[in-house]
C-alpha positions in Angstrom: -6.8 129.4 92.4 -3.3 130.5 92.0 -0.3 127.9 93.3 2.7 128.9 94.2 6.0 126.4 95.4 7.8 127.5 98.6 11.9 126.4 98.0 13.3 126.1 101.2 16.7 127.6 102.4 18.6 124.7 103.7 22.3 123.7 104.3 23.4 123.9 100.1 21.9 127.2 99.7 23.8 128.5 102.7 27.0 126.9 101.2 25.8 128.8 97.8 25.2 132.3 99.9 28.8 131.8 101.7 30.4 131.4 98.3 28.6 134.7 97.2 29.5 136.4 99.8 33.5 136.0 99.0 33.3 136.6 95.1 31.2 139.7 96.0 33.8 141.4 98.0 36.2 140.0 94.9 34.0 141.2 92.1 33.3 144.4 93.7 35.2 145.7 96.3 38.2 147.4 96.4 40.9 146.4 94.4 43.6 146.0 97.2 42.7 143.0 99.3 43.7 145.2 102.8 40.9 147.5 102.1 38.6 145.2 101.8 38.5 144.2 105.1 36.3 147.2 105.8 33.7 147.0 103.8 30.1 145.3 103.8 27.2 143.5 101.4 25.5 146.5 102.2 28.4 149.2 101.1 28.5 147.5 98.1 24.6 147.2 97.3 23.9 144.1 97.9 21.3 143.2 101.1 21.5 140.0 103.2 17.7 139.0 101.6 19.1 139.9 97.8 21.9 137.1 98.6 19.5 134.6 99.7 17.0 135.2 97.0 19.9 134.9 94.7 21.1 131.7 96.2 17.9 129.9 96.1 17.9 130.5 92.3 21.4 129.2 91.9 20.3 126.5 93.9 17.3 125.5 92.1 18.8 126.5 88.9 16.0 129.3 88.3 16.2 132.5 86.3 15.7 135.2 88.8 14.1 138.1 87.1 14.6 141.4 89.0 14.6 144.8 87.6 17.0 145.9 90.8 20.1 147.0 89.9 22.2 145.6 92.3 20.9 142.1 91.6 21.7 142.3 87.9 25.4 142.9 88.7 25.3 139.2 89.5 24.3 137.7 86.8 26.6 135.1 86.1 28.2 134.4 89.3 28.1 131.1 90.7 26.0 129.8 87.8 23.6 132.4 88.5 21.0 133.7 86.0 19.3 137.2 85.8 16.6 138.6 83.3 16.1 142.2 83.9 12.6 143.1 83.7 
């Protein structure tokens, strides 16, 4: 039988996922800060469940392995690390 370990989404990884959520928009966006106002995650590729996953790994200091090429534009930020698969 096959086990698998559940990490929980608590208070830390939603301090983890807020910090994303500003470089992102840094990282990413528009180069002038007054256009940035307008944009979203999802304008720039990234979905509200890809932060979360991403934020759990940070978290737990895990190596998310993704193939999805939005995800592997993070590698690096906030401590986070990617293997593309």
């Amino acid at each position: 039988m096959t086990r698998f370990t559940v990490f929980g989404i608590d208070d830390e990884t939603a301090d983890i996922c807020a910090k994303l959520k500003v470089a992102i928009p840094n990282q990413f966006g528009p180069e002038q800060r007054n256009k940035r106002r307008n944009i979203t995650m999802e304008s720039l590729g990234f979905g509200s469940n890809d932060l979360w996953i991403a934020s759990s790994a940070i978290q737990y200091d895990h190596v998310l392995v993704t193939a999805d090429s939005d995800l592997l534009r993070l590698d690096g930020m906030e401590g986070l690390q990617i293997e593309n698969w």
